[in-house]
C-alpha positions in Angstrom: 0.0 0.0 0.0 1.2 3.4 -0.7 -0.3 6.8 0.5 0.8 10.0 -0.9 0.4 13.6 0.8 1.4 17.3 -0.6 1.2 20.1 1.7 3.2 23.9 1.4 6.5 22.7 -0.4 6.8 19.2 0.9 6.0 15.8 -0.6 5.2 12.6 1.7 5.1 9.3 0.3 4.4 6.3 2.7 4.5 2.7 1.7 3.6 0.1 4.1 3.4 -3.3 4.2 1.8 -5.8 6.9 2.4 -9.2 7.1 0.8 -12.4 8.2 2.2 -12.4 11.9 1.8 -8.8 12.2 4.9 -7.2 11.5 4.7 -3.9 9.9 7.1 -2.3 7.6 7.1 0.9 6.4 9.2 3.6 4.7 8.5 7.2 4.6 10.4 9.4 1.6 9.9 13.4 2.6 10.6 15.5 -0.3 11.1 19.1 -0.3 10.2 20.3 -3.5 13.1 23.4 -2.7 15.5 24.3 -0.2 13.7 25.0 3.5 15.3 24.8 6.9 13.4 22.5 9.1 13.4 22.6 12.6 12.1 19.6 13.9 10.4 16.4 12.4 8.9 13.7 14.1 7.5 10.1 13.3 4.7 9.5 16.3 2.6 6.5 16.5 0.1 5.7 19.4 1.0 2.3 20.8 -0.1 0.4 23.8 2.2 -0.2 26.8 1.6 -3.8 25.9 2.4 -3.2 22.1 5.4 -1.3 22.6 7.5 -4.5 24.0 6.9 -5.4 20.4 8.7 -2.5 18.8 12.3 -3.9 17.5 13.9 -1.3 15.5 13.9 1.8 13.5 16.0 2.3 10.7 16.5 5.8 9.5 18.3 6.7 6.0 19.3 9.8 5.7 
């Protein structure tokens, strides 16, 4: 599945994929569409205490 958004001069594509035992993968491409300075960004997700003993890794390429 992939999910595209467009707001002011940045592009986010999302691409996710959920498997049979539940793992999720996903991989979010931010493109500015011209120079900007950014001061902060943030991927949040809402997880249960339970759920987050489930959470293995995050893999950021930058």
């Amino acid at each position: 599945m992939v999910g595209h958004q467009h707001a002011a001069d940045l592009d986010l594509e999302v691409a996710g994929l959920l498997e049979f035992d539940g793992l999720v993968r996903m991989r979010c491409n931010l493109l500015a569409r011209k120079p900007i300075s950014i001061k902060d960004i943030r991927l949040e997700g809402a997880f249960t205490q339970a759920a987050s003993a489930y959470l293995r890794s995050w893999c950021w390429l930058v």
